[in-house]
ROPA-243213 format. One record per residue (C-alpha): x, y, z; residue number from 1; residue in one letter. Coordinates in steps of 0.2 Angstrom, whole numbers. Each point is the difference from the previous one (the first is absolute). Example, Ala and Ser with C-alpha at 12.3 -4.5 7.8 and 13.67 -1.06 7.14 Angstrom:
residues 2
<rec><c1>62</c1><c2>-22</c2><c3>39</c3><num>1</num><residuo>a</residuo></rec>
<rec><c1>6</c1><c2>17</c2><c3>-3</c3><num>2</num><residuo>s</residuo></rec>
end
This chain:
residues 142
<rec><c1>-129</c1><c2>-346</c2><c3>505</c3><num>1</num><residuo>x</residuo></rec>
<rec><c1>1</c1><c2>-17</c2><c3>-3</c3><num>2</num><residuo>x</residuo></rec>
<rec><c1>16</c1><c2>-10</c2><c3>-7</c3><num>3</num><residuo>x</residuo></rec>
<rec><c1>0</c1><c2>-12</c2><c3>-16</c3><num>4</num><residuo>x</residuo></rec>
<rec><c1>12</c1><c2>-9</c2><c3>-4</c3><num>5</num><residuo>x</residuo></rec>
<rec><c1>2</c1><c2>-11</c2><c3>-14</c3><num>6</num><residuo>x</residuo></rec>
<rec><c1>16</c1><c2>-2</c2><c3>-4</c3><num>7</num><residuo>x</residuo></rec>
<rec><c1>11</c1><c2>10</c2><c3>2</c3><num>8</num><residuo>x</residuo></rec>
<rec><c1>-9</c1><c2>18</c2><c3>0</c3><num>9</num><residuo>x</residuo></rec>
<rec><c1>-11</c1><c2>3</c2><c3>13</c3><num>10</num><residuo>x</residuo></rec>
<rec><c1>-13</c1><c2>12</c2><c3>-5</c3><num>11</num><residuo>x</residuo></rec>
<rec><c1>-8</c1><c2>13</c2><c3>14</c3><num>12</num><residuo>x</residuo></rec>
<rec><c1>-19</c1><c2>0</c2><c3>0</c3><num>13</num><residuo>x</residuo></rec>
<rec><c1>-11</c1><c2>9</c2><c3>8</c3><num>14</num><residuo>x</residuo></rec>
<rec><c1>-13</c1><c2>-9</c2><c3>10</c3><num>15</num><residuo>x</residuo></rec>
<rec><c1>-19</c1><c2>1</c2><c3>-8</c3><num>16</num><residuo>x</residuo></rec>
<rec><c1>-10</c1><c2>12</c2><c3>7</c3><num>17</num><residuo>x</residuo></rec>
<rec><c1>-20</c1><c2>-5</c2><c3>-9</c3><num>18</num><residuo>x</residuo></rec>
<rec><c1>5</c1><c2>-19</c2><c3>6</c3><num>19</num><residuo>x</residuo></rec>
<rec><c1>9</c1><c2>-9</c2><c3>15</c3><num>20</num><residuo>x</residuo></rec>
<rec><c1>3</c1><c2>-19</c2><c3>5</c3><num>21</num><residuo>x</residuo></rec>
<rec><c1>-7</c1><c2>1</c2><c3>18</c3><num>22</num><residuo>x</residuo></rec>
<rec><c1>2</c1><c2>-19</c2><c3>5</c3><num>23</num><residuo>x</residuo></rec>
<rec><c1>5</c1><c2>-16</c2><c3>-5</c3><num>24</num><residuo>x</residuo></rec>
<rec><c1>-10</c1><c2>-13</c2><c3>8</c3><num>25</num><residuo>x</residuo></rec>
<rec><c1>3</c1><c2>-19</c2><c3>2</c3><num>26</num><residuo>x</residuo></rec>
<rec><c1>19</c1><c2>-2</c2><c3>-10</c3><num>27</num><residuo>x</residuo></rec>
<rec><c1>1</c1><c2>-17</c2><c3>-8</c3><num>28</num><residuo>x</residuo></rec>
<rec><c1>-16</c1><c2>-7</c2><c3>5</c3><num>29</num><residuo>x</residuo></rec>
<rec><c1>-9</c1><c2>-7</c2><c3>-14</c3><num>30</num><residuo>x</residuo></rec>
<rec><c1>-15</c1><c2>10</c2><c3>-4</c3><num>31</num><residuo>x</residuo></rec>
<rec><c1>1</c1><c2>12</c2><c3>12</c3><num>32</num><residuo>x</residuo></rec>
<rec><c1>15</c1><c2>7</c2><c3>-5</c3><num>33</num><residuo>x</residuo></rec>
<rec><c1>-5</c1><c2>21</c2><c3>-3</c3><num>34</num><residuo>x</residuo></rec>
<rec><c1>4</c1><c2>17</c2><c3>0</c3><num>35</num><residuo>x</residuo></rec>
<rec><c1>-11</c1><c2>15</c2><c3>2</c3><num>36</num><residuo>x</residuo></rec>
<rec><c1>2</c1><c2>17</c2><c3>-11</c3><num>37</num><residuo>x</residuo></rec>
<rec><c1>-8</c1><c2>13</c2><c3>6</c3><num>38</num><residuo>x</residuo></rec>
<rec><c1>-7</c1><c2>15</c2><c3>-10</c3><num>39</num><residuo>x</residuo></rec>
<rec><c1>6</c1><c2>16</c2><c3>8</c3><num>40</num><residuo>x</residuo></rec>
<rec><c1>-10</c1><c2>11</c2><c3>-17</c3><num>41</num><residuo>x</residuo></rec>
<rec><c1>-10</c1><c2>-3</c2><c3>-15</c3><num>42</num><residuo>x</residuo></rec>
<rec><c1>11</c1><c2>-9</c2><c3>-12</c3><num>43</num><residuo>x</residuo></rec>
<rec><c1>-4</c1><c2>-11</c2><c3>-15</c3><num>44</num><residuo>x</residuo></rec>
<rec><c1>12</c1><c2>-16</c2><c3>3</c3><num>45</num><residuo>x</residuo></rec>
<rec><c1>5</c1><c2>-3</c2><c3>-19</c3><num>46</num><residuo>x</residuo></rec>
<rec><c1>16</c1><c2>11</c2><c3>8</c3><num>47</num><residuo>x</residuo></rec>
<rec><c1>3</c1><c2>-13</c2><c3>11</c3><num>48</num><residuo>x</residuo></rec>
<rec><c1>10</c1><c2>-19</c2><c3>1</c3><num>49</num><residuo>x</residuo></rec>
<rec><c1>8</c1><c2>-12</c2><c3>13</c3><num>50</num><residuo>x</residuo></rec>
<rec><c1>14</c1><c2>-6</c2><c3>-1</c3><num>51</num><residuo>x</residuo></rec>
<rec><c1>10</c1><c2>-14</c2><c3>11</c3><num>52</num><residuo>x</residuo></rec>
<rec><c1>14</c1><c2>9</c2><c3>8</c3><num>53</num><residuo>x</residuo></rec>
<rec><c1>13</c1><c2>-8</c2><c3>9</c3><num>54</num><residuo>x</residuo></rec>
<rec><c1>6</c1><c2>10</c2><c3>15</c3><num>55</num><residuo>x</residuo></rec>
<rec><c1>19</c1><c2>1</c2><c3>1</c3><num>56</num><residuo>x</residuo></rec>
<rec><c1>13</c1><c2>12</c2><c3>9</c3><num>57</num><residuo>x</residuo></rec>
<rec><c1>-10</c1><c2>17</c2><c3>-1</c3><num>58</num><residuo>x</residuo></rec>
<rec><c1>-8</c1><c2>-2</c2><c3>-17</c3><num>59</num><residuo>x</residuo></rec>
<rec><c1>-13</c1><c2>-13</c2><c3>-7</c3><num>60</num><residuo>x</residuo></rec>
<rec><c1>4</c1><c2>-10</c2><c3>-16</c3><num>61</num><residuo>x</residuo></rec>
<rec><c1>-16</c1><c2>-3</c2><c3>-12</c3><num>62</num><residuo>x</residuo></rec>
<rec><c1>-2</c1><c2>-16</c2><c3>-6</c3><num>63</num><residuo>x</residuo></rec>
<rec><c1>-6</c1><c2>0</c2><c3>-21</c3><num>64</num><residuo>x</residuo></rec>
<rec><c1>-10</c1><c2>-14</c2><c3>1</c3><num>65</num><residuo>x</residuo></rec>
<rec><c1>-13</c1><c2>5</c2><c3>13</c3><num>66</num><residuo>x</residuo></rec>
<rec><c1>-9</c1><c2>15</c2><c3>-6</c3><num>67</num><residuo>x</residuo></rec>
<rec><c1>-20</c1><c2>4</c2><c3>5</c3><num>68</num><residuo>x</residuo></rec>
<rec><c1>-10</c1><c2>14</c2><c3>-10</c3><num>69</num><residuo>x</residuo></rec>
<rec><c1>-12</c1><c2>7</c2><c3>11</c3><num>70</num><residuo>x</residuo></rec>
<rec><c1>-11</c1><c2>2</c2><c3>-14</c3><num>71</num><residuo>x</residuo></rec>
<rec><c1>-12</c1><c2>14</c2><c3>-7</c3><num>72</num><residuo>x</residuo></rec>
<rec><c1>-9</c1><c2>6</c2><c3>15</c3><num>73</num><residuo>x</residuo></rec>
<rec><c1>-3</c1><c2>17</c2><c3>8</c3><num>74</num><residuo>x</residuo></rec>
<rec><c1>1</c1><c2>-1</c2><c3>17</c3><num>75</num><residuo>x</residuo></rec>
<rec><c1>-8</c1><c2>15</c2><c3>13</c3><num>76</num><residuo>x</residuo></rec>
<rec><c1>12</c1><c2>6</c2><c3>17</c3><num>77</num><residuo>x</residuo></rec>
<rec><c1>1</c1><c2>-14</c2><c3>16</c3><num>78</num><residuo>x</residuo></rec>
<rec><c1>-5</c1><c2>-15</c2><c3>-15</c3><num>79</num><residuo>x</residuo></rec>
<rec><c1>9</c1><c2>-15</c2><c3>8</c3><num>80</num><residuo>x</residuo></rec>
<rec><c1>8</c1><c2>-13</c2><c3>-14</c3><num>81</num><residuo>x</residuo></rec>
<rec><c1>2</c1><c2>-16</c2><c3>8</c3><num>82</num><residuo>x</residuo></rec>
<rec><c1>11</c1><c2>-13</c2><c3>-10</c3><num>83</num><residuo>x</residuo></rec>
<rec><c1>2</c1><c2>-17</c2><c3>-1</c3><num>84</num><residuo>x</residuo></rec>
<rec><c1>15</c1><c2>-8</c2><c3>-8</c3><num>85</num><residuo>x</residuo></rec>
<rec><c1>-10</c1><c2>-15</c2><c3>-5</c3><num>86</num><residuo>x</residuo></rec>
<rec><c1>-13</c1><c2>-4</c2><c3>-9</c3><num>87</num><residuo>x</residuo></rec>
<rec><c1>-21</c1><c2>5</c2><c3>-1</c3><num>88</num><residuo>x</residuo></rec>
<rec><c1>-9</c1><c2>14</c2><c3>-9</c3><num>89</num><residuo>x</residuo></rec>
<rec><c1>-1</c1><c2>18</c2><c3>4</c3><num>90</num><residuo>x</residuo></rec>
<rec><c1>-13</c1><c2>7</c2><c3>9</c3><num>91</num><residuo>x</residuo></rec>
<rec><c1>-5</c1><c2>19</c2><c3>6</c3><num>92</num><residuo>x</residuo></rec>
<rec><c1>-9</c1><c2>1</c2><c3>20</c3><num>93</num><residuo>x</residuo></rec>
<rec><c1>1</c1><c2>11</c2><c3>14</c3><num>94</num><residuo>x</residuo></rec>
<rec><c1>12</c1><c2>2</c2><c3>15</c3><num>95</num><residuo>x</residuo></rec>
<rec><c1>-7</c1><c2>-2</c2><c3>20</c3><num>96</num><residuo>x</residuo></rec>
<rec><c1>-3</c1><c2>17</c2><c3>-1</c3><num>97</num><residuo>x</residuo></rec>
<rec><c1>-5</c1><c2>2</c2><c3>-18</c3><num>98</num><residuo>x</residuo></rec>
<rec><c1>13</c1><c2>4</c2><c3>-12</c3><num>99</num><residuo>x</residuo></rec>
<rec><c1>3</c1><c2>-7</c2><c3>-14</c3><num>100</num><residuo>x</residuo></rec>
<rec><c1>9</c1><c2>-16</c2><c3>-2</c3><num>101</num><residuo>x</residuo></rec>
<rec><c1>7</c1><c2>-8</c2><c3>-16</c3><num>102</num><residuo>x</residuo></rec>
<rec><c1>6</c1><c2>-20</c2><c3>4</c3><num>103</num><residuo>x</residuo></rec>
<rec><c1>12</c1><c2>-3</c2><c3>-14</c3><num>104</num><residuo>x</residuo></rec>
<rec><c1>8</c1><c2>-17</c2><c3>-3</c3><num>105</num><residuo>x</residuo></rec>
<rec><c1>18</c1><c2>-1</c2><c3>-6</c3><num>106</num><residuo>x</residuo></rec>
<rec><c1>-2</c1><c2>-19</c2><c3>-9</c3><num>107</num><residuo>x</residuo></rec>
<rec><c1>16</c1><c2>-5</c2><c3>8</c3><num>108</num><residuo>x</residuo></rec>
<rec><c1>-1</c1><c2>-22</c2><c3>4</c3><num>109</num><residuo>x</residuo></rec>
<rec><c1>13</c1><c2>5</c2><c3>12</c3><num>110</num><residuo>x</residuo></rec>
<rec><c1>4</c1><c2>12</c2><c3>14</c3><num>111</num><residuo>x</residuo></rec>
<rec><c1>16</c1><c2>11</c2><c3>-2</c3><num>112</num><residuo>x</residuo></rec>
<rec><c1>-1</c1><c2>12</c2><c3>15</c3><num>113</num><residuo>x</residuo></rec>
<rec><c1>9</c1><c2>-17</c2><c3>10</c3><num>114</num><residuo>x</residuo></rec>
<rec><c1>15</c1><c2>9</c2><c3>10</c3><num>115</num><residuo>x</residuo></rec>
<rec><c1>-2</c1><c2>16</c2><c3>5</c3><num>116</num><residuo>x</residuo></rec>
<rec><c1>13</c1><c2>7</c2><c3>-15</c3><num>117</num><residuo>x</residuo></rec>
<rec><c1>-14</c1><c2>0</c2><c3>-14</c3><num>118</num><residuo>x</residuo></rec>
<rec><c1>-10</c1><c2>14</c2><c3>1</c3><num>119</num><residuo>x</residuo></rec>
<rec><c1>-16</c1><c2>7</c2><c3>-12</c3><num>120</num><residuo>x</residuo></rec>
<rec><c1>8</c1><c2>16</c2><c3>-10</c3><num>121</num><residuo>x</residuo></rec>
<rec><c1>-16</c1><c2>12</c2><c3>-4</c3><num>122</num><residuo>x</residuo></rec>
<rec><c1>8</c1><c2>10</c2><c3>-17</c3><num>123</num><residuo>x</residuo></rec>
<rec><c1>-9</c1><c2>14</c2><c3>-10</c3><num>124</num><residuo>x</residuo></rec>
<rec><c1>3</c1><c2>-2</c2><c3>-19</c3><num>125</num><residuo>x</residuo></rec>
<rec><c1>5</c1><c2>18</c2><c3>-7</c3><num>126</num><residuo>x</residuo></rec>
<rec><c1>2</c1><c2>-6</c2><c3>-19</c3><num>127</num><residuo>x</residuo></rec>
<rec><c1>-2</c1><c2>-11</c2><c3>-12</c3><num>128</num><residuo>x</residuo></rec>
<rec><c1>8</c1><c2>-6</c2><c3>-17</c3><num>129</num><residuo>x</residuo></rec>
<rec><c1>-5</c1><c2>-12</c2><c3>-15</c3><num>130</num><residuo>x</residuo></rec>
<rec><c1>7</c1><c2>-4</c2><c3>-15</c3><num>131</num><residuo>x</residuo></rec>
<rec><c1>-9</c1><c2>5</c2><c3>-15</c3><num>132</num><residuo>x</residuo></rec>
<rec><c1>-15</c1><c2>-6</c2><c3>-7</c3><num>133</num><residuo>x</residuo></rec>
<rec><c1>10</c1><c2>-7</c2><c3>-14</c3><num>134</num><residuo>x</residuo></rec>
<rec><c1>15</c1><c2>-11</c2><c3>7</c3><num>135</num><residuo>x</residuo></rec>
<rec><c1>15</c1><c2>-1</c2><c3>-10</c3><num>136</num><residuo>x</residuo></rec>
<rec><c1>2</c1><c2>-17</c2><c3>-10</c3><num>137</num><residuo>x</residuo></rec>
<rec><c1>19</c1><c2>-2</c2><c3>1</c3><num>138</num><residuo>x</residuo></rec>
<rec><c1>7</c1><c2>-11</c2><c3>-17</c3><num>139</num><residuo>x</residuo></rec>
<rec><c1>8</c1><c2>-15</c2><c3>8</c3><num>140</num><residuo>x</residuo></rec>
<rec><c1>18</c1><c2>-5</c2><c3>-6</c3><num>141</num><residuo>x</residuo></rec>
<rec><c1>2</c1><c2>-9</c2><c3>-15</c3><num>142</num><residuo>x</residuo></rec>
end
């Protein structure tokens, strides 16, 4: 289980079982600042965001304004997601030893993984709201 806290609620989570961060490579180096998610079952990714997370006393505080969508994509078991929080254009390739590999950009012009407290958060969305197809045209005040 993992802590969120925003606020001042903290949520318990249970850790994702389909996909897991396994490394965070090169923290506040432009362009090469990454994270890798590994695949650990089939899974389509449209379950899947980012989020910027800020690491505080036992629990990790998500940032609104940094949010990544993994996007639309089945993924098979031991598929290795590699991202990039700046800027280039997706591409699909194969691991050393052959599995598949998806290098995902994040379009970020600046890094954000700088000190160690700021963290990648991998959440699964579990359900979804709209308004109606017809939004309410409120009269204005007179």
């Amino acid at each position: 289980m993992d802590f969120l806290n925003e606020g001042k609620e903290i949520m318990l989570l249970p850790r994702s079982s389909f996909l897991e961060i396994t490394h965070l490579i090169n923290p506040g180096v432009p362009g090469d600042e990454c994270f890798f998610i590994k695949a650990n079952a089939a899974v389509n990714l449209a379950q899947y965001s980012v989020l910027l997370g800020l690491l505080t006393e036992g629990s990790i505080i998500p940032y609104t304004n940094f949010h990544l969508w993994l996007g639309d994509v089945y993924v098979e078991e031991n598929t290795q997601i590699l991202i990039f929080t700046g800027k280039g254009q997706r591409r699909y390739t194969k691991t050393m030893d052959g599995h598949p590999m998806i290098v995902m950009f994040w379009g970020l012009d600046k890094t954000i993984f700088n000190d160690g407290n700021h963290l990648p958060v991998l959440v699964q969305i579990g359900s979804i709201s709209l308004p109606p197809k017809h939004p309410l045209q409120l009269a204005k005040p007179q």
